[in-house]
C-alpha positions in Angstrom: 14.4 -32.5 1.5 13.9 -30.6 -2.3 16.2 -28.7 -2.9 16.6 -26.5 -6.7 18.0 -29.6 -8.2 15.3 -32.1 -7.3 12.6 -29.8 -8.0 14.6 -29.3 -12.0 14.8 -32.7 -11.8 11.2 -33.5 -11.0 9.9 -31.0 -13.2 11.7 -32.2 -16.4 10.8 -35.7 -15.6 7.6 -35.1 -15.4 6.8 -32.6 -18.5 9.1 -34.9 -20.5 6.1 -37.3 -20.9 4.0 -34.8 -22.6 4.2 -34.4 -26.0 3.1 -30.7 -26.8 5.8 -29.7 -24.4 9.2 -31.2 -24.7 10.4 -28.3 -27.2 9.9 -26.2 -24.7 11.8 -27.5 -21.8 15.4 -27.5 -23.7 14.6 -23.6 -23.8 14.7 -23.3 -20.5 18.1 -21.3 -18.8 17.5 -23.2 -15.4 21.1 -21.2 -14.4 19.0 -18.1 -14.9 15.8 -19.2 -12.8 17.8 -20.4 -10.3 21.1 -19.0 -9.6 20.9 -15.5 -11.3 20.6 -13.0 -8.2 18.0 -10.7 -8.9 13.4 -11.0 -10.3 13.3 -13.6 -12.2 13.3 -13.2 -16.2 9.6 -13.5 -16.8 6.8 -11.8 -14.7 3.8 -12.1 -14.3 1.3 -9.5 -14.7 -1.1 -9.5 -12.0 -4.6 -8.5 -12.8 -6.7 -8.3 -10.0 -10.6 -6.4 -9.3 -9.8 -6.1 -6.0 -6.7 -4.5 -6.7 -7.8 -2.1 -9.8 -11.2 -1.4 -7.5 -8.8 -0.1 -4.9 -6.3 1.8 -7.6 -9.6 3.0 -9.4 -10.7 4.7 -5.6 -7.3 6.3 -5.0 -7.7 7.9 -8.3 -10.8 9.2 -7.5 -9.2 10.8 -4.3 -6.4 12.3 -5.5 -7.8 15.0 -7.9 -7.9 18.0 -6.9 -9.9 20.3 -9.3 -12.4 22.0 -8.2 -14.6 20.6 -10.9 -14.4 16.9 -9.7 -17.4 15.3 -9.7 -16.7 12.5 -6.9 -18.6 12.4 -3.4 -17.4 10.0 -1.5 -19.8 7.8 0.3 -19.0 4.5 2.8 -20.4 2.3 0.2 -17.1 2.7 -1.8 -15.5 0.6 0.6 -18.3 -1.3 2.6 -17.2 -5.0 0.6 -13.7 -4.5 0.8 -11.1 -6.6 2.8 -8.4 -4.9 5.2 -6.1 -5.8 2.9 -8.0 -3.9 0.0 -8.1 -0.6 2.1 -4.4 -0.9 3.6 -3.5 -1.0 -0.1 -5.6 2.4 -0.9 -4.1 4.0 2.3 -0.6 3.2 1.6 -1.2 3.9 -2.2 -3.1 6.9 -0.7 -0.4 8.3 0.8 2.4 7.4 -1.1 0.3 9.6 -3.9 0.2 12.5 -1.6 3.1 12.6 -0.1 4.4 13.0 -4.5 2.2 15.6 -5.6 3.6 17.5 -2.5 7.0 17.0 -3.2 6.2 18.5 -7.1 4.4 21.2 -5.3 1.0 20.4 -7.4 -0.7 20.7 -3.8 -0.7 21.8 -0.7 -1.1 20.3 2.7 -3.9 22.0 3.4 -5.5 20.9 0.1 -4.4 17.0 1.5 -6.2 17.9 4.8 -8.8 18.8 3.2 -9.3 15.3 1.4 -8.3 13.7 4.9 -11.2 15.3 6.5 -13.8 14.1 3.5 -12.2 10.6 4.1 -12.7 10.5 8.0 -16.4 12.5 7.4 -16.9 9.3 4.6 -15.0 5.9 5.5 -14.4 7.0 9.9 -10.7 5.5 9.3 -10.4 7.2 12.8 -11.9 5.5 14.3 -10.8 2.0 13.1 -9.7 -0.4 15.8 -7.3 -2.3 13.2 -3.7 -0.7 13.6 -3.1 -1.9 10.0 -6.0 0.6 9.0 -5.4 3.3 11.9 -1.6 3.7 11.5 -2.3 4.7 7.7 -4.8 6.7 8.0 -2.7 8.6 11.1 0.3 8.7 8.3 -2.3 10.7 6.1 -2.8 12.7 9.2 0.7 13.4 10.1 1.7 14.4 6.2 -0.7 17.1 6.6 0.0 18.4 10.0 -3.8 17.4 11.1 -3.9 18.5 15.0 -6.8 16.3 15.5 -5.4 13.5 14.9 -2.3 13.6 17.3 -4.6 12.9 20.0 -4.8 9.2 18.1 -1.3 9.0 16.9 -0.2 9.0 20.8 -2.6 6.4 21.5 -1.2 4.4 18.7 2.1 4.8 19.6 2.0 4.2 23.8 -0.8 1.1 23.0 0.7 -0.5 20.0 5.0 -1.9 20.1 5.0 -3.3 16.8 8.1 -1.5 14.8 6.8 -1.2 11.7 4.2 1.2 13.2 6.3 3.1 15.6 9.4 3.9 14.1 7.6 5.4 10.7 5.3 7.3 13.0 8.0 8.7 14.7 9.9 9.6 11.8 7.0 10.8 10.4 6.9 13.2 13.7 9.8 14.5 13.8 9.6 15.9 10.3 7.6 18.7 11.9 9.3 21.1 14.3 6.0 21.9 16.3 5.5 18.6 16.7 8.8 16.8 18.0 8.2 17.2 21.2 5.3 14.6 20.7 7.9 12.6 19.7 
């Protein structure tokens, strides 16, 4: 069994032989890195294309001028991983769900950008319930009637909590449409 003392242990042990490096190891607050509560002291920043590609596309979606210049197209996406566009949709949304709140837009200016993203990527018609509860989150934060049709699929099709009990919040935060719920 390793535990935090044989893995301190182990690790001193073995940098102790090289030479470049044995300054460095007496600097080391091991009480901090391993009994502290809390991140640890030193992060590391994680750089990552697929990450920025996916930040760079949710950019691209969330300006609202008139005088943007993007058009959308299924090639923006067509390499990606679930995991790349779960990212977007949650970062996606998240986004949205902000600007609202500082009332920079409205939600029919997000349905708006929901409809370009159905007409461009067909999120709707995803059979991943990673992708598809997302992209019915978009949905429900701008009161898109379309969708509900899906979102009660979702919800009598899929159990897993950490679909249904956001959707259902996400629901009931509209009288008209609590009796879905």
């Amino acid at each position: 069994c390793l535990d935090s003392n044989a893995f301190q242990q182990f690790f001193v042990d073995y940098f102790q032989q090289l030479d470049n490096v044995k300054d460095k190891l007496s600097s080391i607050d091991w009480n901090t890195w391993l009994k502290v509560p809390g991140m640890p002291p030193v992060l590391r920043k994680v750089e990552s294309k697929l990450i920025n590609d996916a930040q760079q596309l949710v950019s691209k979606w969330s300006v609202f001028a008139a005088q943007s210049d993007f058009v959308a197209d299924a090639d923006d996406i067509k390499a990606w991983t679930v995991d790349q566009i779960v990212m977007f949709l949650d970062d996606l949304l998240s986004n949205y769900q902000q600007l609202l709140k500082e009332n920079k837009i409205s939600k029919n200016e997000i349905k708006q950008k929901e409809t370009a993203l159905k007409t461009a990527y067909k999120f709707h018609e995803s059979a991943n319930a990673e992708i598809l509860f997302r992209f019915n989150m978009i949905a429900l934060e701008c009161d898109d009637e379309s969708q509900y049709p899906s979102v009660q699929h979702m919800l009598s099709s899929v159990g897993r909590m950490k679909f249904v009990r956001p959707t259902f919040r996400a629901l009931i935060k509209n009288a008209a449409r609590q009796k879905l719920a």
